[in-house]
PyMOL Python script that loads the backbone (N, CA, C, O; Angstrom):
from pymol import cmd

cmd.read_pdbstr("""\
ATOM      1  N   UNK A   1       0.852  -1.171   0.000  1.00  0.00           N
ATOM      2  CA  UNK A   1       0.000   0.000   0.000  1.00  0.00           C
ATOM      3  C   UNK A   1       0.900   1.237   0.000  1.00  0.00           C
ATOM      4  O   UNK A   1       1.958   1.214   0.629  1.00  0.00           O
ATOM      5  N   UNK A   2       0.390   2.654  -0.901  1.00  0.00           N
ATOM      6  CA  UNK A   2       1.626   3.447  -0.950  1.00  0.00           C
ATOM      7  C   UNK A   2       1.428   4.296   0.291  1.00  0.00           C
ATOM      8  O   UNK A   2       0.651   3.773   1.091  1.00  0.00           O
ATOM      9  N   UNK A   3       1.878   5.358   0.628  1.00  0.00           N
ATOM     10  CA  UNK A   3       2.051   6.753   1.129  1.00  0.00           C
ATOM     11  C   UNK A   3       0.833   7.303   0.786  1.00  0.00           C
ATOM     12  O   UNK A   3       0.102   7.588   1.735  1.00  0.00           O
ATOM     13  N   UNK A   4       0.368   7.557  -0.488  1.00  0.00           N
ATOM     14  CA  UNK A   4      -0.341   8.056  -0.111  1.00  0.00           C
ATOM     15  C   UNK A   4      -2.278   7.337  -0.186  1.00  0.00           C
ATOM     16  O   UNK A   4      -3.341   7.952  -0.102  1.00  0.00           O
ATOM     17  N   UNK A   5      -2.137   6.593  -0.279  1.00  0.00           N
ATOM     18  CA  UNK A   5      -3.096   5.335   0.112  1.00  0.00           C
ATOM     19  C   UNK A   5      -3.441   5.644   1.317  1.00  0.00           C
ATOM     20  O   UNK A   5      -4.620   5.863   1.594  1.00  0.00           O
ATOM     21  N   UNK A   6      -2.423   5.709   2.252  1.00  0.00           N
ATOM     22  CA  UNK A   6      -2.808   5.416   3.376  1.00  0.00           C
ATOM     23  C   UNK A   6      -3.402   6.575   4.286  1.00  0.00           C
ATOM     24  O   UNK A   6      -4.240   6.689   5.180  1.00  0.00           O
ATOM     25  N   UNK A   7      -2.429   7.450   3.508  1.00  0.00           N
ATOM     26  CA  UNK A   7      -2.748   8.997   3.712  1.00  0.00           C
ATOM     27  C   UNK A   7      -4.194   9.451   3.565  1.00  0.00           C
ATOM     28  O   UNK A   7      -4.748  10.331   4.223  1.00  0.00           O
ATOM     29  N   UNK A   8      -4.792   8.588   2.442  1.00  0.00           N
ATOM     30  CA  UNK A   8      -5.755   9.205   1.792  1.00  0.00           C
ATOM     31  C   UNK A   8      -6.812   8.481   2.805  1.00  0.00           C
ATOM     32  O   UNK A   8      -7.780   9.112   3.230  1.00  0.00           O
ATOM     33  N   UNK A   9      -6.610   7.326   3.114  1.00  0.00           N
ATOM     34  CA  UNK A   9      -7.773   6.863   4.202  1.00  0.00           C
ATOM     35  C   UNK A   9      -7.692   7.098   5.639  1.00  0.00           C
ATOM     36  O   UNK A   9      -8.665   7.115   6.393  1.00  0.00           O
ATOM     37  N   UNK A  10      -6.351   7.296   6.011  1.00  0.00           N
ATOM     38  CA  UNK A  10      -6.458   7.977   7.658  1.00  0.00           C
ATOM     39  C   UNK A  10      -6.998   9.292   7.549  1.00  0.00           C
ATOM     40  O   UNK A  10      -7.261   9.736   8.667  1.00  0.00           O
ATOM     41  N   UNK A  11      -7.274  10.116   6.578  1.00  0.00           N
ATOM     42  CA  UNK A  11      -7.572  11.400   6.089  1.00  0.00           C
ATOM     43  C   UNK A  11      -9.336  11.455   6.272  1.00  0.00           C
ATOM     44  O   UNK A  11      -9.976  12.412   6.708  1.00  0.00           O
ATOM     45  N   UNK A  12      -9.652  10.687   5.998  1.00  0.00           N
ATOM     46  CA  UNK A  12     -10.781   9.940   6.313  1.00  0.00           C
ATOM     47  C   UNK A  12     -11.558   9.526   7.760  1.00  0.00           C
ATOM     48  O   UNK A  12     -12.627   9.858   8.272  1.00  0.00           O
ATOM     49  N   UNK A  13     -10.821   8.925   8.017  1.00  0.00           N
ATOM     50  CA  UNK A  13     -11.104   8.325   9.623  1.00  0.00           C
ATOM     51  C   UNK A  13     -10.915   9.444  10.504  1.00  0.00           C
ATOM     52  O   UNK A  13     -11.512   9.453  11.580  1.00  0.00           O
ATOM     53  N   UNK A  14     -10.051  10.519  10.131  1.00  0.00           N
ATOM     54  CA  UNK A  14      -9.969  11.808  11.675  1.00  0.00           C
ATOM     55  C   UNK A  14     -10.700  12.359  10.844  1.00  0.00           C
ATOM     56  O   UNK A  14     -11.437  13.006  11.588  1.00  0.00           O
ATOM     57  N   UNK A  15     -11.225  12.696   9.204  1.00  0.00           N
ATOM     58  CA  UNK A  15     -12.373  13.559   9.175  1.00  0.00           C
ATOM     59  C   UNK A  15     -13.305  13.378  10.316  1.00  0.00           C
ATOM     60  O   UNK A  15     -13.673  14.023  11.297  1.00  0.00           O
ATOM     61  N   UNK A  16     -13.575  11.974   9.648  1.00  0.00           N
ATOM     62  CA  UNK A  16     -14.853  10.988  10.780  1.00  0.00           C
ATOM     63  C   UNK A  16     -14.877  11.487  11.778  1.00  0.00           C
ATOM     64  O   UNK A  16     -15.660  12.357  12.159  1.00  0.00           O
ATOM     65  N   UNK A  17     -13.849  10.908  12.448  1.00  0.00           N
ATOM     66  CA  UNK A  17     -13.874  11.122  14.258  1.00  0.00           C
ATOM     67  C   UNK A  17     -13.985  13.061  14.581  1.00  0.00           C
ATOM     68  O   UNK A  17     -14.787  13.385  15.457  1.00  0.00           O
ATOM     69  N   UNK A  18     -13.234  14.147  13.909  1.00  0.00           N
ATOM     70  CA  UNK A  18     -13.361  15.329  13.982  1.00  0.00           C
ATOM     71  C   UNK A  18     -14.808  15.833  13.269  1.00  0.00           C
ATOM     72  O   UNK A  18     -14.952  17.051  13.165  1.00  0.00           O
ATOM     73  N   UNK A  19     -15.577  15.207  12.915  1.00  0.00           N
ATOM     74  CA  UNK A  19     -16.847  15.594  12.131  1.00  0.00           C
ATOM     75  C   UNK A  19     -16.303  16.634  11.251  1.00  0.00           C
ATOM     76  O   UNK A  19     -16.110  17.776  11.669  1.00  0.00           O
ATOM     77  N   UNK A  20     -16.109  16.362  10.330  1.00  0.00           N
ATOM     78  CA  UNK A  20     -15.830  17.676   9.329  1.00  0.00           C
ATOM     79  C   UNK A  20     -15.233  16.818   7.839  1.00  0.00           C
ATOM     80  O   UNK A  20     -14.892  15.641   7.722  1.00  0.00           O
ATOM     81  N   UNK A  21     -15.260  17.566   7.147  1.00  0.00           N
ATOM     82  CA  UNK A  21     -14.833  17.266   5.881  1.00  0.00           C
ATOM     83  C   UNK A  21     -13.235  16.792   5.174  1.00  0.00           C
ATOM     84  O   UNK A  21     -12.404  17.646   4.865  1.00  0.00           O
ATOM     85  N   UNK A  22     -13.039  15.540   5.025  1.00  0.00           N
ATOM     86  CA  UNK A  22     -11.609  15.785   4.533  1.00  0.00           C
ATOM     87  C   UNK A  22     -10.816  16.737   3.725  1.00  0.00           C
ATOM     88  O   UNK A  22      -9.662  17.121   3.921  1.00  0.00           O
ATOM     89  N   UNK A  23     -11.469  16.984   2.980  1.00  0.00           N
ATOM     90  CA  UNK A  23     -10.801  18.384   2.041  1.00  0.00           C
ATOM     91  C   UNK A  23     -10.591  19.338   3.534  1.00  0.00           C
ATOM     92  O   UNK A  23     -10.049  20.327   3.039  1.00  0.00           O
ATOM     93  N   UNK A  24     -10.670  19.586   4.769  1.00  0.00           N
ATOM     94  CA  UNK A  24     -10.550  20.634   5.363  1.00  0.00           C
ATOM     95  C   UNK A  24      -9.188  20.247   6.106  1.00  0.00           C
ATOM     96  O   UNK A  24      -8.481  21.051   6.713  1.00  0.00           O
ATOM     97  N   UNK A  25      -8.872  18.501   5.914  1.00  0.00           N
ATOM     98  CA  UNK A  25      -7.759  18.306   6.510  1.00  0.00           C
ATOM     99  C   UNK A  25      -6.356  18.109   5.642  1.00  0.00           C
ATOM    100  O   UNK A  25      -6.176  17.060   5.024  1.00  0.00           O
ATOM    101  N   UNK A  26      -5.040  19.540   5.626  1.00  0.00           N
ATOM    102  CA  UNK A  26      -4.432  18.971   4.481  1.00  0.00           C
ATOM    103  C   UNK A  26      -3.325  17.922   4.985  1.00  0.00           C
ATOM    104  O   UNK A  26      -3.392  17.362   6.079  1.00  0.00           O
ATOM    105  N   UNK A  27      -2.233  17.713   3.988  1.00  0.00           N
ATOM    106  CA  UNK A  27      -1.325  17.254   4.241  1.00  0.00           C
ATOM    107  C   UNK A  27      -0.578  16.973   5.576  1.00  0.00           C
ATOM    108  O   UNK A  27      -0.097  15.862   5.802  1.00  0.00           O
ATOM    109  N   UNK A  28      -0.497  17.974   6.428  1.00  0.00           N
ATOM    110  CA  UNK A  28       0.374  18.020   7.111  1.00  0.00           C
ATOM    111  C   UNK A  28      -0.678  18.158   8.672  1.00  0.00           C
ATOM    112  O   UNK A  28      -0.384  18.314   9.857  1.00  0.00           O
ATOM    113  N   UNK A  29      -1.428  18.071   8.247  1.00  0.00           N
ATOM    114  CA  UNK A  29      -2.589  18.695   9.640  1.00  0.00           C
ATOM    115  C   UNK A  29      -2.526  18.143  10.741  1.00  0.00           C
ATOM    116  O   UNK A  29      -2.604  16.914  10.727  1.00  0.00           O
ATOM    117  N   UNK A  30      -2.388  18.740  11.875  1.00  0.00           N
ATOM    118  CA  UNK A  30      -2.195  18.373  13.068  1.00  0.00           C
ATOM    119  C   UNK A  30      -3.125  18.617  14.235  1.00  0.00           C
ATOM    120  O   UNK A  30      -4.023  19.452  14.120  1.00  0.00           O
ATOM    121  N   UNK A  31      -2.949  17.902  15.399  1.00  0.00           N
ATOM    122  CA  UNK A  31      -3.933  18.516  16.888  1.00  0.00           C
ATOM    123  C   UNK A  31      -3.640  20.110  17.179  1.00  0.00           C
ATOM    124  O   UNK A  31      -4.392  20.711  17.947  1.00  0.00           O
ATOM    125  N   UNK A  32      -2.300  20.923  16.422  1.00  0.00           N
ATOM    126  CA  UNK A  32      -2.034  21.853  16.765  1.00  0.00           C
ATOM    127  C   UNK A  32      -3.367  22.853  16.038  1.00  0.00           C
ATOM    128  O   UNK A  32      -4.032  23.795  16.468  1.00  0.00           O
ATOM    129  N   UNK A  33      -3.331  21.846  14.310  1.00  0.00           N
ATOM    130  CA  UNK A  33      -4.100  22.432  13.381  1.00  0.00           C
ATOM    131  C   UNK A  33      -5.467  22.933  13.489  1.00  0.00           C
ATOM    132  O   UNK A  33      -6.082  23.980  13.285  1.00  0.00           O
ATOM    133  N   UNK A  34      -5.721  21.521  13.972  1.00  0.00           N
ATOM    134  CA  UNK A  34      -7.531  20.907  14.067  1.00  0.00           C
ATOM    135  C   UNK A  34      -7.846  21.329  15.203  1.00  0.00           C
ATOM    136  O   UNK A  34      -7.067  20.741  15.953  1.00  0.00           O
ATOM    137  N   UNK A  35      -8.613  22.094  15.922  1.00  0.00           N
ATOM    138  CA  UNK A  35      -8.939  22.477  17.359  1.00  0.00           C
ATOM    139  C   UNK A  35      -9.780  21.480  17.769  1.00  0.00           C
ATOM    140  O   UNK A  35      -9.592  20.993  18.884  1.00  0.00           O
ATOM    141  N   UNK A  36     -10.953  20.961  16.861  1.00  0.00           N
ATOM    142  CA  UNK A  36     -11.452  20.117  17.497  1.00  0.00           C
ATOM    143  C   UNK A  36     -10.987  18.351  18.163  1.00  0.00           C
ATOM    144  O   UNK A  36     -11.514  17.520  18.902  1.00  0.00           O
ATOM    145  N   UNK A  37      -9.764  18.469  17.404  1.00  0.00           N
ATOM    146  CA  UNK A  37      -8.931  17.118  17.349  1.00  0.00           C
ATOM    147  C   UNK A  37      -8.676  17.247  19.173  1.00  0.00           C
ATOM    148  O   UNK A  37      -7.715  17.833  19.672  1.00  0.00           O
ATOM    149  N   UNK A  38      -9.893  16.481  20.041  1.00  0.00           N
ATOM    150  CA  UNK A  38      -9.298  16.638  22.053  1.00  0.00           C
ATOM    151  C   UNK A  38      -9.035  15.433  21.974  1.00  0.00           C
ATOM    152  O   UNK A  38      -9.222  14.753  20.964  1.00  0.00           O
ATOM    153  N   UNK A  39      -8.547  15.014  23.085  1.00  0.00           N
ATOM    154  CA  UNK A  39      -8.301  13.466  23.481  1.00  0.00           C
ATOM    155  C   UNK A  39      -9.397  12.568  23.810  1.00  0.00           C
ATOM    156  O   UNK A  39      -9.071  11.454  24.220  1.00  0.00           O
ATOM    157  N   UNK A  40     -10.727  12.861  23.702  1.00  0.00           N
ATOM    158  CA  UNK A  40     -11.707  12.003  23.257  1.00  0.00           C
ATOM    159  C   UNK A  40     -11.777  11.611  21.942  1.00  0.00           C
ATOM    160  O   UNK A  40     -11.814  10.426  21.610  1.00  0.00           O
ATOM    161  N   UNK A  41     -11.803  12.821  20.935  1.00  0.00           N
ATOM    162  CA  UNK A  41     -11.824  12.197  19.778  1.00  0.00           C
ATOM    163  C   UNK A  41     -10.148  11.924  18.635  1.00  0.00           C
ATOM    164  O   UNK A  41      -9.882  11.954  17.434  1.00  0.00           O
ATOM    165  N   UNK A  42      -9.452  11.689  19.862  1.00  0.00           N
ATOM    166  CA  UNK A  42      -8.229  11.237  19.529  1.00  0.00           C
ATOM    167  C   UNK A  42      -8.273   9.792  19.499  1.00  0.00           C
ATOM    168  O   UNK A  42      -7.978   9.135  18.500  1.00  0.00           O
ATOM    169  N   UNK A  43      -8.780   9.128  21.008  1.00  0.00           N
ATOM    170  CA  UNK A  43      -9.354   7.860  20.849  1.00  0.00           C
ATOM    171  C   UNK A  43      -9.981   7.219  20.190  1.00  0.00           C
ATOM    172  O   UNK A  43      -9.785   6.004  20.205  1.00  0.00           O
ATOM    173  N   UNK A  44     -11.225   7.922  19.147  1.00  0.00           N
ATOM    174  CA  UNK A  44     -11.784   7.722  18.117  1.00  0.00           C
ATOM    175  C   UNK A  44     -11.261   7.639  16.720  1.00  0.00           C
ATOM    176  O   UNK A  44     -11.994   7.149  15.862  1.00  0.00           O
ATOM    177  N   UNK A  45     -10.090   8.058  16.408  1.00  0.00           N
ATOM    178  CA  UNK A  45      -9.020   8.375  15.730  1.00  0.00           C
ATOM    179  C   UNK A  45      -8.461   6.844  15.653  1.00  0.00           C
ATOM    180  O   UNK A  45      -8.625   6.030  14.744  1.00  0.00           O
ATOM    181  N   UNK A  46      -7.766   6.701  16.854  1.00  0.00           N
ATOM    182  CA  UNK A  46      -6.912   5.735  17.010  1.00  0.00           C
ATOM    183  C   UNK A  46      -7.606   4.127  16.819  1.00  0.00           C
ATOM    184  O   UNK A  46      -7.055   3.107  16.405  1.00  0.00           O
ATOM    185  N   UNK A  47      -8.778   4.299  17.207  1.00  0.00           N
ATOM    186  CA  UNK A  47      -9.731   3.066  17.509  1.00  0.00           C
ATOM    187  C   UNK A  47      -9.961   2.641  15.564  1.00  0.00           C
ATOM    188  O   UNK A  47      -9.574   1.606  15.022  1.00  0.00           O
ATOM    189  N   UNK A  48     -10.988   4.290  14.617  1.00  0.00           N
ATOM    190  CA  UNK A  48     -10.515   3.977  13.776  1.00  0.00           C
ATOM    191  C   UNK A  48      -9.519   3.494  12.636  1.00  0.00           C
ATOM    192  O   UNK A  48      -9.838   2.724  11.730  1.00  0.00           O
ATOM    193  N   UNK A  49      -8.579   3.921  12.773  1.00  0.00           N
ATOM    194  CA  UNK A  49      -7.267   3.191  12.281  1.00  0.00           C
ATOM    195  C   UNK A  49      -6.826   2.574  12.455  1.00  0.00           C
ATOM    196  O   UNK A  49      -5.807   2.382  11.791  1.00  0.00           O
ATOM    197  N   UNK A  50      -7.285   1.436  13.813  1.00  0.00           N
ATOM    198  CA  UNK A  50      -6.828   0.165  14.204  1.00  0.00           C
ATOM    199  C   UNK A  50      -7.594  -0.645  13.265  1.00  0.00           C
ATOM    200  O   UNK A  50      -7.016  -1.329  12.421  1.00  0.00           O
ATOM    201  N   UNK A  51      -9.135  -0.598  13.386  1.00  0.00           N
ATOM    202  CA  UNK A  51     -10.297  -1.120  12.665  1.00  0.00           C
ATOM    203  C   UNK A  51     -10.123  -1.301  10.933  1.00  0.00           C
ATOM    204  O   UNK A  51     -10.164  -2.431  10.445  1.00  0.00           O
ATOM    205  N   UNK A  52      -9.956  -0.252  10.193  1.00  0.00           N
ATOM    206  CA  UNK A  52      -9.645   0.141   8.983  1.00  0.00           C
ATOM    207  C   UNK A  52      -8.539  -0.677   8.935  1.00  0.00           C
ATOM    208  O   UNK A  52      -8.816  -1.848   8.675  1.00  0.00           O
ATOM    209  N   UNK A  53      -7.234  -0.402   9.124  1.00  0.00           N
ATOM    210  CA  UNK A  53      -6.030  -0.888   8.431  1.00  0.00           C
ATOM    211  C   UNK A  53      -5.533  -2.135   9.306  1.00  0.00           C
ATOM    212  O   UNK A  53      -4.421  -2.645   9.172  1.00  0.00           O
ATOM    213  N   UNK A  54      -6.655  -2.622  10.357  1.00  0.00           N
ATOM    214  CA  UNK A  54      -6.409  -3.443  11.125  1.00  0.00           C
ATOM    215  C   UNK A  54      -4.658  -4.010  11.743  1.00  0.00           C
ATOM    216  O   UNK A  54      -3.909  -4.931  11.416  1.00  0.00           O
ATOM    217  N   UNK A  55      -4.607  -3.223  12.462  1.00  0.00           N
ATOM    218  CA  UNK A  55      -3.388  -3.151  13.480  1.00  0.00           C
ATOM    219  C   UNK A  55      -3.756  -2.625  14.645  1.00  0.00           C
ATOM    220  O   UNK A  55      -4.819  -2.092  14.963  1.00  0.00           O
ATOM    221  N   UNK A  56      -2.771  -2.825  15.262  1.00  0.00           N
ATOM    222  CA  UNK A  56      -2.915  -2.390  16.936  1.00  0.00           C
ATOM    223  C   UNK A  56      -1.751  -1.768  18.012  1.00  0.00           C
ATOM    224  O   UNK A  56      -0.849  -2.204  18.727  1.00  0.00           O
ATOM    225  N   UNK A  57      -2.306  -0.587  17.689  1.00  0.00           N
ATOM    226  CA  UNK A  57      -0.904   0.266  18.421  1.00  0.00           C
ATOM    227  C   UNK A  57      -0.815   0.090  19.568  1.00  0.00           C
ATOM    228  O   UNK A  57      -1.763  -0.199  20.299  1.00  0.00           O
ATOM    229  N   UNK A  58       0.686   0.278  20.021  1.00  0.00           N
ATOM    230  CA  UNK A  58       1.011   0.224  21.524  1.00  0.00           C
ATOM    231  C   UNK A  58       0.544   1.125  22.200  1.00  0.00           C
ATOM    232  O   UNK A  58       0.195   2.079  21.505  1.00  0.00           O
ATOM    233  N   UNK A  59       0.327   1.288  23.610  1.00  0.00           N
ATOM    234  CA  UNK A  59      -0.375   2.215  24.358  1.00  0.00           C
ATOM    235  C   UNK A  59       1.047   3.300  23.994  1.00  0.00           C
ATOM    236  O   UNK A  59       0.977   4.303  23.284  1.00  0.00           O
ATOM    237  N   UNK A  60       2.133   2.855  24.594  1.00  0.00           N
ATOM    238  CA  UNK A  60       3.489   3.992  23.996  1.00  0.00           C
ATOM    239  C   UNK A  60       2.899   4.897  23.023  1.00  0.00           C
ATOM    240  O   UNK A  60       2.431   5.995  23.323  1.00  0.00           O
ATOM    241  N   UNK A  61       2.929   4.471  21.996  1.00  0.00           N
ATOM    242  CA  UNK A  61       2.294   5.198  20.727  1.00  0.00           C
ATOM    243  C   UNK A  61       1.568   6.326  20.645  1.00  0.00           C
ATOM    244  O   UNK A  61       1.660   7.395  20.042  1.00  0.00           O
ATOM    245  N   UNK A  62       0.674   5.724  21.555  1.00  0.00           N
ATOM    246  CA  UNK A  62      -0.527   6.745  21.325  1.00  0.00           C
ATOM    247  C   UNK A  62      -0.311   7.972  21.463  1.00  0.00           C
ATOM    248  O   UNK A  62      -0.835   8.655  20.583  1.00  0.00           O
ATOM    249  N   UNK A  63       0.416   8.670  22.437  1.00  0.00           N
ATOM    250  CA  UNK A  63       0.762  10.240  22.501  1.00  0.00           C
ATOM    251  C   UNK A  63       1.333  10.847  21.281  1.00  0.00           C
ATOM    252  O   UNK A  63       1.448  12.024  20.939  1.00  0.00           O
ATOM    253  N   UNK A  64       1.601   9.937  20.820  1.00  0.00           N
ATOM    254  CA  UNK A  64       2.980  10.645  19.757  1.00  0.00           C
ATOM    255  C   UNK A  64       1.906  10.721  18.502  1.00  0.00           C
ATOM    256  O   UNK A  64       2.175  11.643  17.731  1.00  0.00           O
ATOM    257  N   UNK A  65       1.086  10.170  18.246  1.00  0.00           N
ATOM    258  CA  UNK A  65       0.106  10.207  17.040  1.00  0.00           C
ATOM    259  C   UNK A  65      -0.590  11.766  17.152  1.00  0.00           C
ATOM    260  O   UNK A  65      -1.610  12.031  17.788  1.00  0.00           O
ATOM    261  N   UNK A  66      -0.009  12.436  16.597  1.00  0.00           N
ATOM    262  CA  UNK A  66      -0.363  13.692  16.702  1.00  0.00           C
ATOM    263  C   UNK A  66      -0.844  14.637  15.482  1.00  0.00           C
ATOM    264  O   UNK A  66      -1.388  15.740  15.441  1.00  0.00           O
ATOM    265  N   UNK A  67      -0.441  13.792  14.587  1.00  0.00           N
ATOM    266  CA  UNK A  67      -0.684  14.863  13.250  1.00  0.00           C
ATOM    267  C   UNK A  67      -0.437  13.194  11.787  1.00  0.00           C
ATOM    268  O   UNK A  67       0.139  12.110  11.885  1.00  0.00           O
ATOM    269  N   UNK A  68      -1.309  13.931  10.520  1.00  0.00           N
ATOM    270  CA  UNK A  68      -1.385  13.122  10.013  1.00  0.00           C
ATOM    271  C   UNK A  68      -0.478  12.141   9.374  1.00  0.00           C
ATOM    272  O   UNK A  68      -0.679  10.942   9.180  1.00  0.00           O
ATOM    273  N   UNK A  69       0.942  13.132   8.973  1.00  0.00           N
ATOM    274  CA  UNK A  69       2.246  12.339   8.626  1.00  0.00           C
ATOM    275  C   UNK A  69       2.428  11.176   9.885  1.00  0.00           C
ATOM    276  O   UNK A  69       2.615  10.027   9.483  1.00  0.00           O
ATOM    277  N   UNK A  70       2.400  11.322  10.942  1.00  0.00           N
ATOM    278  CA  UNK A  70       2.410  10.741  12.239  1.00  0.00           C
ATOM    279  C   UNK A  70       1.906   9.225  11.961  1.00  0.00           C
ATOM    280  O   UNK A  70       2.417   8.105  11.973  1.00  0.00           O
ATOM    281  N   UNK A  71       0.789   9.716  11.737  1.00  0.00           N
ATOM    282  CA  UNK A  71      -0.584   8.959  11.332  1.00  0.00           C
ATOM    283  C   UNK A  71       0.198   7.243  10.378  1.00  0.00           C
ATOM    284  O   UNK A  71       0.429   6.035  10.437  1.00  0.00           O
ATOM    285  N   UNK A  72       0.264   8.462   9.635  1.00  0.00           N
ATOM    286  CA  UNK A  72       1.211   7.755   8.023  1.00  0.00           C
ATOM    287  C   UNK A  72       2.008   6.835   8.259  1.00  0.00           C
ATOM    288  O   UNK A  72       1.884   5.695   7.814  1.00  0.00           O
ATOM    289  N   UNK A  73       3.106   7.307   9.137  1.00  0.00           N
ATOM    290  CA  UNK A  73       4.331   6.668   9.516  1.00  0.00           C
ATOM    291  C   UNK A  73       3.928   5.283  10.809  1.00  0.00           C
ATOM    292  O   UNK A  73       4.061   4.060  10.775  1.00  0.00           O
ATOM    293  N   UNK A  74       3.534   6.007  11.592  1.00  0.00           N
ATOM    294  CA  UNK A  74       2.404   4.837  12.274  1.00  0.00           C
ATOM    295  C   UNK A  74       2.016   3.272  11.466  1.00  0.00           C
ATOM    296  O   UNK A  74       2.415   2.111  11.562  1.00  0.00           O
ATOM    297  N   UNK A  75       1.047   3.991  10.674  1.00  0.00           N
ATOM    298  CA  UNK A  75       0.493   2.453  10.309  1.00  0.00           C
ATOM    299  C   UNK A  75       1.392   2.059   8.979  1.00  0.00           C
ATOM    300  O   UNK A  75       0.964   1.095   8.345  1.00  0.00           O
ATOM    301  N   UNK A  76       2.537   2.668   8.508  1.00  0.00           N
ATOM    302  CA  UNK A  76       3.030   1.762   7.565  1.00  0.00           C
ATOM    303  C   UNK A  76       4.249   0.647   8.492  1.00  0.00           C
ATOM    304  O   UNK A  76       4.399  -0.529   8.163  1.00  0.00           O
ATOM    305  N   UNK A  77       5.106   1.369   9.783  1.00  0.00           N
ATOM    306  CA  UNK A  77       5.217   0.674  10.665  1.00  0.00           C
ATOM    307  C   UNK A  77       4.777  -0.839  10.635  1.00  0.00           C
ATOM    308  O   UNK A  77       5.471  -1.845  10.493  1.00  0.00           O
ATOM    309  N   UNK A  78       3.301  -0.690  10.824  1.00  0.00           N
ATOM    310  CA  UNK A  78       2.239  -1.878  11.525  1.00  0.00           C
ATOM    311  C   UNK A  78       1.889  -2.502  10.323  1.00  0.00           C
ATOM    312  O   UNK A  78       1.406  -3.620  10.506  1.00  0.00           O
ATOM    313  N   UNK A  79       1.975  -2.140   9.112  1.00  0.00           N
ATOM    314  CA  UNK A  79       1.391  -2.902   8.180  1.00  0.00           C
ATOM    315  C   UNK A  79       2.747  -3.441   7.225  1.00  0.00           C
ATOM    316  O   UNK A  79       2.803  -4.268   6.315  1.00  0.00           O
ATOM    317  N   UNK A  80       3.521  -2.806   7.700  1.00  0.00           N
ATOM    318  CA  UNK A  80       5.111  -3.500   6.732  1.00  0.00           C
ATOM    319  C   UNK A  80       5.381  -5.119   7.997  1.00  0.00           C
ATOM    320  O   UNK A  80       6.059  -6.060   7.582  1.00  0.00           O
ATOM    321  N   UNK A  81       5.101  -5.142   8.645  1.00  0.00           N
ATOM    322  CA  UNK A  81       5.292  -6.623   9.463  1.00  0.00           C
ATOM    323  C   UNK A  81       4.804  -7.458   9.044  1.00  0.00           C
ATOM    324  O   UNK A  81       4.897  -8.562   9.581  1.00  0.00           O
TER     325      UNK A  81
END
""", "prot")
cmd.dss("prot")
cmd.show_as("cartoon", "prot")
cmd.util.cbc("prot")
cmd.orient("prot")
C-alpha cells in the first residue's frame, strides 16, 4: 500500500472522528491544526485506524500520534510486518 493510500484513508477516519470534511484536513494537519482534534476524539481516531487498516498500536504510541504524517508513519510501521 503506498504513502499516499494510506494517507488518503487515515484522512478519512480523523475527518470521521473530527466531524468535518476531509478536504478541510491537508497534508500536514495536526492537533495543533484541528482544534477540534481533544483526546476524546483522539481515541476515536486511534480506535478507527486500528479497525480500517487493522493493526494495533502500543499504548506507547498513542501520545505521539499527533498529526497526520504521524498517522502515516504509524500504520506503515504496523502494516510492513
Amino acid at each position: 500500500m503506498s504513502d499516499d493510500e494510506i494517507r488518503d484513508r487515515a484522512r478519512v477516519i480523523l475527518a470521521k472522528a473530527l466531524k468535518t470534511d476531509p478536504k478541510n484536513i491537508d497534508d500536514n494537519a495536526s492537533q495543533m491544526d484541528l482544534t477540534d482534534w481533544d483526546s476524546v476524539r483522539h481515541m476515536n481516531v486511534v480506535i478507527g485506524l486500528e479497525n480500517d487498516f487493522e493493526v494495533e498500536f502500543e499504548d506507547a504510541e498513542l501520545a505521539n500520534l499527533t498529526s497526520l504524517p504521524l498517522l502515516v508513519e504509524a500504520i506503515k510501521k504496523h502494516t510492513a510486518k
